[in-house]
PDB file of N, CA, C and O in Angstrom, chain B, residues numbered from 101:
ATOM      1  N   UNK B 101     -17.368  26.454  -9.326  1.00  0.00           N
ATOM      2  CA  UNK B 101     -16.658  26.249 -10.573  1.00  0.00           C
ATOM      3  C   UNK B 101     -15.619  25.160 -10.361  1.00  0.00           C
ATOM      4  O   UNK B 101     -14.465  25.564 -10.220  1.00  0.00           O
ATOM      5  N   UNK B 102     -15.807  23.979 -10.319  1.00  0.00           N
ATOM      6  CA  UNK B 102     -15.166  23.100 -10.680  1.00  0.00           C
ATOM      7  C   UNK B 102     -14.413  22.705 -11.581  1.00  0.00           C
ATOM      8  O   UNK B 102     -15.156  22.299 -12.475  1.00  0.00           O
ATOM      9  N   UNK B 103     -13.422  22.587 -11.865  1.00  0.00           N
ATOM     10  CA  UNK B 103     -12.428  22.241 -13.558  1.00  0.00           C
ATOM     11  C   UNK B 103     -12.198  20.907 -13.034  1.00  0.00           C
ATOM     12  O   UNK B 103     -12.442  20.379 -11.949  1.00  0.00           O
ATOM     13  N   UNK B 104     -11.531  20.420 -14.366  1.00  0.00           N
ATOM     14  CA  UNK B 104     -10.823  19.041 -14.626  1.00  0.00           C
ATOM     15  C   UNK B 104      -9.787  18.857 -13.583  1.00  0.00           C
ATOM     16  O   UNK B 104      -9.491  17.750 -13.134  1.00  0.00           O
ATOM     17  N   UNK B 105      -9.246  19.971 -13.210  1.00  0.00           N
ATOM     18  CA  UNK B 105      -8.029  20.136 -12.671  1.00  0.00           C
ATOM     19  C   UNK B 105      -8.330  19.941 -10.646  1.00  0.00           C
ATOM     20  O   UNK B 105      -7.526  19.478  -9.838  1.00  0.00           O
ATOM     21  N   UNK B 106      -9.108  20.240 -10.491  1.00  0.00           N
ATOM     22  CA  UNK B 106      -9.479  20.142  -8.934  1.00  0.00           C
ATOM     23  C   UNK B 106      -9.829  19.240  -8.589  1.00  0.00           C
ATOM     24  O   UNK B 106     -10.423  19.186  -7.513  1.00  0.00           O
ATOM     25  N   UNK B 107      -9.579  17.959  -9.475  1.00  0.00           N
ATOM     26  CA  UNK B 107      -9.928  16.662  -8.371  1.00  0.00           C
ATOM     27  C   UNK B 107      -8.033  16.291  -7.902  1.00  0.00           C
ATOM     28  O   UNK B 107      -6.919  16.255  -8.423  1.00  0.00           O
ATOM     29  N   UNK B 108      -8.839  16.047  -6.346  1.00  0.00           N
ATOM     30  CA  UNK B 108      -7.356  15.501  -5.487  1.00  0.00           C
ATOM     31  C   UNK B 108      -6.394  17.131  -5.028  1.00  0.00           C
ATOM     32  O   UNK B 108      -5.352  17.149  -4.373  1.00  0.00           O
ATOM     33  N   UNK B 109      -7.037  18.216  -5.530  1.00  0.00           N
ATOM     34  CA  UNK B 109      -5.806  19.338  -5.091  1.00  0.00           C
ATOM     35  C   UNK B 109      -5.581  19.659  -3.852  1.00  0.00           C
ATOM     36  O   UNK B 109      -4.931  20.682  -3.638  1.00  0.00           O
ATOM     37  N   UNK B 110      -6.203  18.634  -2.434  1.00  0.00           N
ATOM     38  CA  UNK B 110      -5.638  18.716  -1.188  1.00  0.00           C
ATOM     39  C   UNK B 110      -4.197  17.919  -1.080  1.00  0.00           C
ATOM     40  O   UNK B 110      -3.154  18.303  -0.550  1.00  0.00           O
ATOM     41  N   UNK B 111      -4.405  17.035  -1.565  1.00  0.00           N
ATOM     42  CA  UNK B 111      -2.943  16.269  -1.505  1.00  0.00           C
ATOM     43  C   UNK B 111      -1.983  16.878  -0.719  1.00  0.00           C
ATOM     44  O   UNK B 111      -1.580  16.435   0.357  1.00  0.00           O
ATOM     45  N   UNK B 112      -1.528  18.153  -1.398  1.00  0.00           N
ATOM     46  CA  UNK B 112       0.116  18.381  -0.905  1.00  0.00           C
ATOM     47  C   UNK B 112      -0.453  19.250  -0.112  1.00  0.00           C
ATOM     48  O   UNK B 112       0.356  20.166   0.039  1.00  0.00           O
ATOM     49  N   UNK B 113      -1.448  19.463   0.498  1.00  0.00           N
ATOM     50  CA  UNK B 113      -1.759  20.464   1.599  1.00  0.00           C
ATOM     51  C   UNK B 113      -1.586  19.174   2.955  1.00  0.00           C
ATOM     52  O   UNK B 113      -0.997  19.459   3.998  1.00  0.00           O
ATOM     53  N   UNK B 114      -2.085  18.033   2.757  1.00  0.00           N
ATOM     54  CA  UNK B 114      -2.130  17.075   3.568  1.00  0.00           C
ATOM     55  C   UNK B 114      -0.759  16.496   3.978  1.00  0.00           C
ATOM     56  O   UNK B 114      -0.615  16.067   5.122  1.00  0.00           O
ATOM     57  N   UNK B 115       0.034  16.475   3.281  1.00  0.00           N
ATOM     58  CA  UNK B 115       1.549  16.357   3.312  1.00  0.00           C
ATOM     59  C   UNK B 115       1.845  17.324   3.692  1.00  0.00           C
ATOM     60  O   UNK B 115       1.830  17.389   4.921  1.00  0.00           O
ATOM     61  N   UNK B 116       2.193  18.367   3.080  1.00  0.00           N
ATOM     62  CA  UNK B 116       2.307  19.599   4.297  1.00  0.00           C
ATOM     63  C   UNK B 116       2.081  19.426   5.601  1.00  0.00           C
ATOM     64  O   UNK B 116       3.052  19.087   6.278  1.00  0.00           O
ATOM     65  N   UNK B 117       0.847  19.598   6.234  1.00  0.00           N
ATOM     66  CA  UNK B 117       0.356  19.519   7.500  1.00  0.00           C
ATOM     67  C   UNK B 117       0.771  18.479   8.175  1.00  0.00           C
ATOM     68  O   UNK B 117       1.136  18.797   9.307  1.00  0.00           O
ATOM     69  N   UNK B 118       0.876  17.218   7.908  1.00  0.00           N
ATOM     70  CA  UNK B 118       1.393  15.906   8.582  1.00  0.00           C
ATOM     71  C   UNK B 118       3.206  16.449   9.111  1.00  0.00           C
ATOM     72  O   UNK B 118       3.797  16.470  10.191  1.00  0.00           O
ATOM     73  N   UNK B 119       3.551  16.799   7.774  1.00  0.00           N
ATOM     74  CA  UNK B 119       5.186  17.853   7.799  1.00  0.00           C
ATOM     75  C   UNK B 119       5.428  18.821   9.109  1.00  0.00           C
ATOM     76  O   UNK B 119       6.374  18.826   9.897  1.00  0.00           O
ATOM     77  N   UNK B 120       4.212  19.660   9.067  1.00  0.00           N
ATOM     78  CA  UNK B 120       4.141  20.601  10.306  1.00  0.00           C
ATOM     79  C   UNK B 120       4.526  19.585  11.273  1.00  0.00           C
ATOM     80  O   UNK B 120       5.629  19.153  11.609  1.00  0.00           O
ATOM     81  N   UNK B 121       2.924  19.218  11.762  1.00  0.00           N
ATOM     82  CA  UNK B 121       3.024  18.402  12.825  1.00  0.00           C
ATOM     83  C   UNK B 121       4.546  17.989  13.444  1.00  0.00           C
ATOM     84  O   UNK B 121       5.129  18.347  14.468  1.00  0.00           O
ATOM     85  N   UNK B 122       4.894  17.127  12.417  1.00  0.00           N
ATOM     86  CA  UNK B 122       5.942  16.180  12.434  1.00  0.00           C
ATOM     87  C   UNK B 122       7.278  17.345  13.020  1.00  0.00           C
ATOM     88  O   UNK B 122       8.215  17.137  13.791  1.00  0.00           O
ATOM     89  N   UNK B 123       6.924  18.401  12.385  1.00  0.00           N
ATOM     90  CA  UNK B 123       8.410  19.396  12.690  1.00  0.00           C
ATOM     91  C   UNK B 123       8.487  20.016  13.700  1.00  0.00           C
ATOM     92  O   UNK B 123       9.543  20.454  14.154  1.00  0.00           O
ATOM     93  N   UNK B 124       7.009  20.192  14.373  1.00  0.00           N
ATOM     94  CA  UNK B 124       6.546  20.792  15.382  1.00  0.00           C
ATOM     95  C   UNK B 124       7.217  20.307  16.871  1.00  0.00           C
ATOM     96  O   UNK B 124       7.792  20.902  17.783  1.00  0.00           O
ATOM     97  N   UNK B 125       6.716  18.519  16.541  1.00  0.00           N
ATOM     98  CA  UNK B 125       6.955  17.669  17.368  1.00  0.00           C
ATOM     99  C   UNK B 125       8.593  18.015  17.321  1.00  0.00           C
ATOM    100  O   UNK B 125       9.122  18.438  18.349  1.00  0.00           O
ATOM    101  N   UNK B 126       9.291  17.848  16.244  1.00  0.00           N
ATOM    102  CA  UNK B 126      10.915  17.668  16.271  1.00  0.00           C
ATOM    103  C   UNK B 126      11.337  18.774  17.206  1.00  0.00           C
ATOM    104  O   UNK B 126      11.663  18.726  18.392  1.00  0.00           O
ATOM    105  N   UNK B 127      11.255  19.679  16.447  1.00  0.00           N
ATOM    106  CA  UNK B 127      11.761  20.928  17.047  1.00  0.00           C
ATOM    107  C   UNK B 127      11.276  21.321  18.545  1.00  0.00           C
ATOM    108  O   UNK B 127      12.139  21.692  19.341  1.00  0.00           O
ATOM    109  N   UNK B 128      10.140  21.261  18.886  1.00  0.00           N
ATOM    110  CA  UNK B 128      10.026  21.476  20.098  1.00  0.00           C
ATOM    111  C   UNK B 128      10.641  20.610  21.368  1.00  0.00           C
ATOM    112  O   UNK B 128      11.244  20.922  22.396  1.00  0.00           O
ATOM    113  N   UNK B 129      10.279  19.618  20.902  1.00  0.00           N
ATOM    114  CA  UNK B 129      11.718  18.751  21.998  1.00  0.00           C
ATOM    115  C   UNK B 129      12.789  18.668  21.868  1.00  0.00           C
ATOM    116  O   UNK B 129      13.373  17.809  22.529  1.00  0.00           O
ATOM    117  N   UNK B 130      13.676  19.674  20.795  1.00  0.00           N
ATOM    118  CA  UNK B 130      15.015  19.871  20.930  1.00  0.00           C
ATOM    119  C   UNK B 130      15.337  21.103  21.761  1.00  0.00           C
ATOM    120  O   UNK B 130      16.387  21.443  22.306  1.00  0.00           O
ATOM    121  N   UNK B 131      14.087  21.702  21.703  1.00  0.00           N
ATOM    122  CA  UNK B 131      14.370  22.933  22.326  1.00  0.00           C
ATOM    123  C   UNK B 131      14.205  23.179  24.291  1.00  0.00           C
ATOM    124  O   UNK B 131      13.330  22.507  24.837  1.00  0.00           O
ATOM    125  N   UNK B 132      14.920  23.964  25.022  1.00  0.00           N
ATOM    126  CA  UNK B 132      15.451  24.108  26.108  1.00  0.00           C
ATOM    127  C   UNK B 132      15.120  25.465  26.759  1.00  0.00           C
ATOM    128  O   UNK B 132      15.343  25.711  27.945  1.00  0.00           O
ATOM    129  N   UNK B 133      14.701  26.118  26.091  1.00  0.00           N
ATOM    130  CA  UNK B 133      14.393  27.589  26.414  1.00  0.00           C
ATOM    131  C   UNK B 133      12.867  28.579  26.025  1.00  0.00           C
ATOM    132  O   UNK B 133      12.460  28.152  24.945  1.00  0.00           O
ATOM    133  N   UNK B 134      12.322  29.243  26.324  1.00  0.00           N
ATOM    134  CA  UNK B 134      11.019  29.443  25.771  1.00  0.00           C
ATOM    135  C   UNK B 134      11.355  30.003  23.976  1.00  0.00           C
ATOM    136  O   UNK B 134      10.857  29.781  22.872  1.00  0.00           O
ATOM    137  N   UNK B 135      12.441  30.790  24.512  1.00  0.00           N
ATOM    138  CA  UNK B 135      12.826  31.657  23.088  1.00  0.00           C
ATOM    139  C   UNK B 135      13.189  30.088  21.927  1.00  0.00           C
ATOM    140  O   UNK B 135      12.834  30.142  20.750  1.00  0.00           O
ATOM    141  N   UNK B 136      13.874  28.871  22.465  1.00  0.00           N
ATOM    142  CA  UNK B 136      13.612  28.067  21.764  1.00  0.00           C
ATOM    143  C   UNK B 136      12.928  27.562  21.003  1.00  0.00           C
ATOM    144  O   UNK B 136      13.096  27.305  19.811  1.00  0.00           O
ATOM    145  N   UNK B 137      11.522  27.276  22.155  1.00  0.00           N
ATOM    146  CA  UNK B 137      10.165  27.042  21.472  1.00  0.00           C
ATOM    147  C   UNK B 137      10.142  27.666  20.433  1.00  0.00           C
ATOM    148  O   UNK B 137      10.391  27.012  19.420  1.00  0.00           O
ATOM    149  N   UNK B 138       9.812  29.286  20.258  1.00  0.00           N
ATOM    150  CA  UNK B 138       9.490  30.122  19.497  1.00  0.00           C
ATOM    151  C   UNK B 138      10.398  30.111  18.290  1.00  0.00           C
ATOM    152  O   UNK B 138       9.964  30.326  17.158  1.00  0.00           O
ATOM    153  N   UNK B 139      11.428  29.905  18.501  1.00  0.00           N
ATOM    154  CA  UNK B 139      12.319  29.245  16.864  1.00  0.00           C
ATOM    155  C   UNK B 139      12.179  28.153  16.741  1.00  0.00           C
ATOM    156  O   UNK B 139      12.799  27.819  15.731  1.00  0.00           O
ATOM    157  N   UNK B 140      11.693  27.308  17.199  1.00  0.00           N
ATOM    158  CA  UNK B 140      11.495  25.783  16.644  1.00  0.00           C
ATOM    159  C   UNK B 140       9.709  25.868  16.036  1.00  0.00           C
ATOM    160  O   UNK B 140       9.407  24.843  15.426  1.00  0.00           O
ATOM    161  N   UNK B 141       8.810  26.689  16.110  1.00  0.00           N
ATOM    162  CA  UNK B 141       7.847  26.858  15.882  1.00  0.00           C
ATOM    163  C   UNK B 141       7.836  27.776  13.916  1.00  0.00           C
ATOM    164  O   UNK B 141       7.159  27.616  12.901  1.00  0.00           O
ATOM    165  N   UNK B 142       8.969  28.660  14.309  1.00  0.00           N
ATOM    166  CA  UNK B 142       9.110  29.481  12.926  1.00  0.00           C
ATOM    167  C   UNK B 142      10.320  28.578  12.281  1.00  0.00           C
ATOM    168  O   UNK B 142      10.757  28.909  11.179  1.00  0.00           O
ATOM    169  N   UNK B 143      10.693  27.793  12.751  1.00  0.00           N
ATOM    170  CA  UNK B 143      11.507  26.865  12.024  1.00  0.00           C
ATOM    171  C   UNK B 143      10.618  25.701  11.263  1.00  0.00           C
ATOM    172  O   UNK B 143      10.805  25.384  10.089  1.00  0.00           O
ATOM    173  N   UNK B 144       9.481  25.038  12.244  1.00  0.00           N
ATOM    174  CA  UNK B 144       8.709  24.430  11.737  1.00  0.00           C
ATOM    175  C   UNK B 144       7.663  24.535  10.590  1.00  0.00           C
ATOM    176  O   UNK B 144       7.351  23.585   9.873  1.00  0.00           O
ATOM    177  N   UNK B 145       6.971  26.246  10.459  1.00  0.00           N
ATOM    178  CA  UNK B 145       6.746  26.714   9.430  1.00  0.00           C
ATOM    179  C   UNK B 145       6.956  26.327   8.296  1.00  0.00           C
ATOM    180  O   UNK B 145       6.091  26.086   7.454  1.00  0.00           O
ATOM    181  N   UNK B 146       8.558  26.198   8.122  1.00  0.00           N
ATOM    182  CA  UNK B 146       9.305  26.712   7.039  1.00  0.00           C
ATOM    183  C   UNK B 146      10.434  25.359   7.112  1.00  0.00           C
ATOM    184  O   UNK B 146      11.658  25.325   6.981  1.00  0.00           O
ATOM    185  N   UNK B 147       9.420  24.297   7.381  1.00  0.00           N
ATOM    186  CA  UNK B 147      10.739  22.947   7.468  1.00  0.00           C
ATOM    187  C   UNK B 147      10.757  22.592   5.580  1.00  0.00           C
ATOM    188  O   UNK B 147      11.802  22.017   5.274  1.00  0.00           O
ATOM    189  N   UNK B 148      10.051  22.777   4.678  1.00  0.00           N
ATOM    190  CA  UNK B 148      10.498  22.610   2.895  1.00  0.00           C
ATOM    191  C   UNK B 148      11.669  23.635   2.575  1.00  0.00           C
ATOM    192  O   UNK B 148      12.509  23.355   1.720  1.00  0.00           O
ATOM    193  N   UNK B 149      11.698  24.631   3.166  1.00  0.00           N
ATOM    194  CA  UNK B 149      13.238  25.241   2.864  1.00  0.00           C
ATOM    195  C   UNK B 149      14.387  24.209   3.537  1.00  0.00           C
ATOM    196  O   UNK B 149      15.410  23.823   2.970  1.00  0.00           O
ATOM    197  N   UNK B 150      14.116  24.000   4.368  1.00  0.00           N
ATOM    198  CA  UNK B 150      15.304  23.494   4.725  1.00  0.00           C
ATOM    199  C   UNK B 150      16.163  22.212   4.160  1.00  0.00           C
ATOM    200  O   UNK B 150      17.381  22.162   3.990  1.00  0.00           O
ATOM    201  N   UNK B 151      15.068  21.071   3.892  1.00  0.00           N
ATOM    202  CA  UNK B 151      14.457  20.024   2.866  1.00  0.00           C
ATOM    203  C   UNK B 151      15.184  20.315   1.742  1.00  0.00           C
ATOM    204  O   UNK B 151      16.249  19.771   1.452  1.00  0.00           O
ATOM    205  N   UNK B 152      14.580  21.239   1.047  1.00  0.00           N
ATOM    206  CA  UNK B 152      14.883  22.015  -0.330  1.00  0.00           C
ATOM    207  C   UNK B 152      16.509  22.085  -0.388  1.00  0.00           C
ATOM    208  O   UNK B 152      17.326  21.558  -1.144  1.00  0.00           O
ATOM    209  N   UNK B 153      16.633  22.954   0.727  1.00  0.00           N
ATOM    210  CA  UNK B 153      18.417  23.010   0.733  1.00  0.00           C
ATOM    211  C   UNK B 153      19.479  21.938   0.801  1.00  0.00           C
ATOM    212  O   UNK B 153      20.483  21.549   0.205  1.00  0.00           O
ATOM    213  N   UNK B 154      18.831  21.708   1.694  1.00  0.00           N
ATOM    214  CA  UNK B 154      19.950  20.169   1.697  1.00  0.00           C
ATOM    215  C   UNK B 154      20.079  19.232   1.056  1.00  0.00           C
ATOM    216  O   UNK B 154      20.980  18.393   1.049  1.00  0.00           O
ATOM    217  N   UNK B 155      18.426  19.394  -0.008  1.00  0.00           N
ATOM    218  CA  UNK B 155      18.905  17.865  -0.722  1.00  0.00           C
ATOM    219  C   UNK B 155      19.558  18.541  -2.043  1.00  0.00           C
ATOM    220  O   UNK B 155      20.203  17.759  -2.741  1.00  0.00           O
ATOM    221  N   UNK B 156      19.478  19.926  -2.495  1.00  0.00           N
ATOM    222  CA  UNK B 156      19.912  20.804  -3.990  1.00  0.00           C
ATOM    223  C   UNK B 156      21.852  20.809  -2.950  1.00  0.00           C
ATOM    224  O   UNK B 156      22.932  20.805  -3.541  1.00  0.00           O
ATOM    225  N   UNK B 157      21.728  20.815  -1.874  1.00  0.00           N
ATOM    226  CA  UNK B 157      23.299  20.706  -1.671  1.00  0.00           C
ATOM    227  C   UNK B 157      23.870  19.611  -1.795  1.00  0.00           C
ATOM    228  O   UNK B 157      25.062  19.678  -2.096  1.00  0.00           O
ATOM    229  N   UNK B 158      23.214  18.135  -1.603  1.00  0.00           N
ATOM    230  CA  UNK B 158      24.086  16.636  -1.774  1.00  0.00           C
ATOM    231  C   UNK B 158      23.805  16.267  -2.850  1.00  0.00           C
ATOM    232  O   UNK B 158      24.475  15.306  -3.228  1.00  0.00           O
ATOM    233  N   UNK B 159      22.785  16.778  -3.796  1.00  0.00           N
ATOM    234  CA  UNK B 159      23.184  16.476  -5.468  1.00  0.00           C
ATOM    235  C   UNK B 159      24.011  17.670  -6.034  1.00  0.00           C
ATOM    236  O   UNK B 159      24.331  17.617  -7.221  1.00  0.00           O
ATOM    237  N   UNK B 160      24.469  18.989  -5.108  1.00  0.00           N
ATOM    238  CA  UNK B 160      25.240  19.787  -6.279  1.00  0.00           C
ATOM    239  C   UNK B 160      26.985  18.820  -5.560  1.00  0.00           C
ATOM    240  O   UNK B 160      28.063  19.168  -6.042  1.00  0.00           O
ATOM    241  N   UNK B 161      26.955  18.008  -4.760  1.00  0.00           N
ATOM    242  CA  UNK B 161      28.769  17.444  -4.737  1.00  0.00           C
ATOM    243  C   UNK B 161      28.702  16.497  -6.219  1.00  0.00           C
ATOM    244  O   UNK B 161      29.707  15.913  -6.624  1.00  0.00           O
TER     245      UNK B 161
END
């Protein structure tokens, strides 16, 4: 079942994933400890919250 609507709906899955990657990479070489790893991994998850926050905090000054 194809609709009108399902052409291109990988897009933001592909951005996403490049995002992972990208956060994966960040976070894990900041980190120093195994327990590090393991929060830079559930940090990486969840790198659009963080995104989200900071930019709804430098347009609410």
């Amino acid at each position: 079942m194809s609709g009108k609507g399902s052409r291109g709906a990988g897009g933001g899955d592909a951005v996403y994933g490049l995002g992972l990657i990208g956060a994966l990479v960040y976070y894990i070489q900041q980190a120093d400890s195994f327990w590090g790893v393991v929060v830079g991994i559930l940090q990486a998850l969840v790198w659009p919250v963080f995104v989200t926050y900071d930019l709804l905090k430098f347009l609410h000054r």
